[in-house]
C-alpha positions as CSV (number, residue, x, y, z in Angstrom):
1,X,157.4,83.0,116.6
2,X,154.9,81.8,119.2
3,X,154.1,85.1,120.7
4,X,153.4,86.6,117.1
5,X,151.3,84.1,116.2
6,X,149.1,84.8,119.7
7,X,149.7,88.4,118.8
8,X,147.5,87.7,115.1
9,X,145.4,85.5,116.5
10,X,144.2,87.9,119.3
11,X,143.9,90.8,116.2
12,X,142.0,88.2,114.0
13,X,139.5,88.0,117.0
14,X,138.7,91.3,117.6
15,X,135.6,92.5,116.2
16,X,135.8,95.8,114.1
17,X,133.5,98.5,114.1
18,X,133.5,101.3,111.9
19,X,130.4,103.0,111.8
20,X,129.8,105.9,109.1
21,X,128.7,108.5,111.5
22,X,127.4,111.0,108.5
23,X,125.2,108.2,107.0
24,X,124.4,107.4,110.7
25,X,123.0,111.3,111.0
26,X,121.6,111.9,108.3
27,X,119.0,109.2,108.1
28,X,118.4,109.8,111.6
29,X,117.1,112.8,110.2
30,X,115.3,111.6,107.5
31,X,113.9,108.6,109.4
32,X,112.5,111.8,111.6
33,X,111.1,113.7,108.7
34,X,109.4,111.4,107.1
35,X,107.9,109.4,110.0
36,X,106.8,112.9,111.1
37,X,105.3,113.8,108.0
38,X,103.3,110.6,107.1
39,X,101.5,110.3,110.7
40,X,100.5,114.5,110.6
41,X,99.1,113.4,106.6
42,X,97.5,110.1,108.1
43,X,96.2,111.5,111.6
44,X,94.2,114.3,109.5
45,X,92.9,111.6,107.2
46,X,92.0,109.2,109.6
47,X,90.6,111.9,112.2
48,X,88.1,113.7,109.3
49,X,87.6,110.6,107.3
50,X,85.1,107.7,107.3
51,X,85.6,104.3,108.3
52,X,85.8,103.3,104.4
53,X,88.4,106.3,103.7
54,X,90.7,105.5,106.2
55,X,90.9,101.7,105.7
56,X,91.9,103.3,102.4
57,X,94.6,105.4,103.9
58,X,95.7,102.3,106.1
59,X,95.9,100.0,102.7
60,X,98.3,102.8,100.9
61,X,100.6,102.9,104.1
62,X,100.8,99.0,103.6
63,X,101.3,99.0,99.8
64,X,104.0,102.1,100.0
65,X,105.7,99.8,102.7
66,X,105.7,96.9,100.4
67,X,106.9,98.8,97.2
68,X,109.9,100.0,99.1
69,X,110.5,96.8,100.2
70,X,110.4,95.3,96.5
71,X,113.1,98.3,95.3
72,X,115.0,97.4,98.7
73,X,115.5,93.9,97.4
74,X,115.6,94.2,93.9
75,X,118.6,96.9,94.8
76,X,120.4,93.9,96.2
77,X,119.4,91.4,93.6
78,X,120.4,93.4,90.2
79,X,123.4,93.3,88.3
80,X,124.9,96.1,86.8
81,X,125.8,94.8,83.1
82,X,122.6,95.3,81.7
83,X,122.5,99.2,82.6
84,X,126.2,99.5,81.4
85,X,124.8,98.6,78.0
86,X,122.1,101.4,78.1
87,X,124.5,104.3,78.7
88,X,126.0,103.0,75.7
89,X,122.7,103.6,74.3
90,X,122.5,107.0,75.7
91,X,119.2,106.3,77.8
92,X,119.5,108.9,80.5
93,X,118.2,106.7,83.6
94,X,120.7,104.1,83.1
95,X,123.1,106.8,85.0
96,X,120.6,107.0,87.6
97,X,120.6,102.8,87.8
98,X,124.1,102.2,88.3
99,X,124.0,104.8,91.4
100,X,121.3,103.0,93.0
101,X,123.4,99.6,92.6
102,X,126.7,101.2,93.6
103,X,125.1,102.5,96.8
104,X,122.8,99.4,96.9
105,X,123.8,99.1,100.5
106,X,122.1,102.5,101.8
107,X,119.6,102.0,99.3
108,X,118.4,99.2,100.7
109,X,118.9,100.5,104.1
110,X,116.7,103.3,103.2
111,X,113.8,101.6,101.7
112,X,113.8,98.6,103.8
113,X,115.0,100.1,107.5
114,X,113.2,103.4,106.8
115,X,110.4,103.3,104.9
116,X,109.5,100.1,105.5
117,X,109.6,100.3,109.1
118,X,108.0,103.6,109.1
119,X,105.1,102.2,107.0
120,X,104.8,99.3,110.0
121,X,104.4,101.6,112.9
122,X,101.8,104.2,111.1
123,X,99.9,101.1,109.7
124,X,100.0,99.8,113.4
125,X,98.6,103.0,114.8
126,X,96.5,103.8,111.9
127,X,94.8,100.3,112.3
128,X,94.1,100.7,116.1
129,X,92.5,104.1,115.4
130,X,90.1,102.4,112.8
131,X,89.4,99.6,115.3
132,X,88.6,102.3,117.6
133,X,86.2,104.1,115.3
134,X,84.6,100.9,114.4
135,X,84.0,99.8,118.0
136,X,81.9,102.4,119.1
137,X,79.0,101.4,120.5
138,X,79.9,97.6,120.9
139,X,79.6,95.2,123.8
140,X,83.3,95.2,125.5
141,X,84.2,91.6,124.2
142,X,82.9,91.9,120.9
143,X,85.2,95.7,120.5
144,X,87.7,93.5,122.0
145,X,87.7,90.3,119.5
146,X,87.3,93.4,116.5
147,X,90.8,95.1,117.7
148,X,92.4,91.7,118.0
149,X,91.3,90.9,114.6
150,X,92.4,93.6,112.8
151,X,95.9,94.1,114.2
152,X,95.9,90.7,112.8
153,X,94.6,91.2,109.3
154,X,96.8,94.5,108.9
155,X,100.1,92.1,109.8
156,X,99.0,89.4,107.9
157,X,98.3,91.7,104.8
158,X,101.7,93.3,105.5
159,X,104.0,90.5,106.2
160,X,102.2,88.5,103.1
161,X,102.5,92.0,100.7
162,X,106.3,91.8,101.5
163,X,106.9,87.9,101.2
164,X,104.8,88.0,97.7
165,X,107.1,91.2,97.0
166,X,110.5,89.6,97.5
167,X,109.8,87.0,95.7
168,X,108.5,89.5,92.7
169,X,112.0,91.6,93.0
170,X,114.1,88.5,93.1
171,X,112.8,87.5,89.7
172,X,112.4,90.8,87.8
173,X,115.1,93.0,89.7
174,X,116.4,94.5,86.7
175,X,113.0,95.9,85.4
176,X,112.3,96.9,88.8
177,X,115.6,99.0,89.1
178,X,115.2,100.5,85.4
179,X,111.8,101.7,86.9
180,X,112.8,103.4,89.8
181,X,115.8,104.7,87.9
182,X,113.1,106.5,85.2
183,X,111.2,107.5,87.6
184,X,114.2,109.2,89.5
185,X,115.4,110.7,86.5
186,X,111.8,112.3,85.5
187,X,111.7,113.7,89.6
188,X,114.9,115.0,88.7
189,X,114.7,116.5,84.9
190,X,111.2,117.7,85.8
191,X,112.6,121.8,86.6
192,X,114.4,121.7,83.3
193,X,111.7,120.9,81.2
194,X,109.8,122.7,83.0
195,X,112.1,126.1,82.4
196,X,112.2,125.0,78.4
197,X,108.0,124.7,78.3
198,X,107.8,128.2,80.2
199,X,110.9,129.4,77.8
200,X,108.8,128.8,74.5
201,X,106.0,130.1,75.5
């Protein structure tokens, strides 16, 4: 009796690990992709551009970062009832809702871990090479006490975009789900009507 309870005890204690290797791979992929594609995109911009167009480019990064982040939580927050009783209604993104809830995990993972993280570093980079730009010419203390300043003010506008986010997707996560599920859903239908415009013509 003893030794099996030592026996369930020593089970109970072991930590399980059971990782999804597909998931795993493929957003090891994406991750790649995307984080690929948006610093070729912003290291055009920011290379060609002006000091005024690329603080631009470095404020979209930021607010793409923070949007993600908002769908990332309000994936979390939302319950499904409210989407059950659009289907009933026919309304073709409430389909597209209830998969983003019953994958809410990955969802998350995506916009938060990926996206969001993705938006950090290019923001990071991005905001060095404006420093950079904006330095030129400068004494070495004052380019100094400029770089300093705005690695600051692009984390404090980040950190502060996502804090005044959660608290947004907390609130309103069903409206915020219904809009990413219609906006999905138009992505998605878009070929199709497409094909019926070019049909009646």
């Amino acid at each position: 009796m003893q030794r099996d309870i030592e026996k369930r005890s020593r089970k109970a204690g072991k930590l399980k690990i059971k990782a999804d290797w597909k998931w795993i791979t493929s957003i090891f992929g994406i991750t790649i992709g995307i984080s690929a594609t948006m610093s070729l995109l912003s290291n055009e911009v920011l290379s060609e551009g002006g000091l005024l167009l690329s603080f631009g480019v470095l404020l979209l990064i930021i607010l793409i970062g923070v949007v993600f982040d908002i769908i990332g939580v309000a994936v979390t927050a939302a319950d499904e009832k409210p989407f059950h009783s659009m289907a009933a209604k026919k309304m073709p993104e409430a389909t597209e809702a209830i998969r983003l809830l019953r994958k809410a995990e990955r969802v998350s993972s995506f916009c938060n871990d990926v996206v969001g993280d993705i938006c950090g570093v290019i923001s990071g980079s991005a905001s060095a090479v404006i420093a950079a730009q904006a330095v030129i010419g400068m004494p070495t203390v004052l380019s100094r006490a400029v770089q300093l300043l705005m690695s600051a003010l692009v984390a404090g506008i980040t950190v502060g975009g996502k804090a005044f986010g959660k608290s947004i997707a907390m609130s309103n996560s069903t409206a915020i789900i219904h809009t990413a599920a219609r906006l999905i859903y138009s992505v998605k239908s878009a070929p199709k009507r497409l094909m019926r415009l070019i049909r009646h013509k």
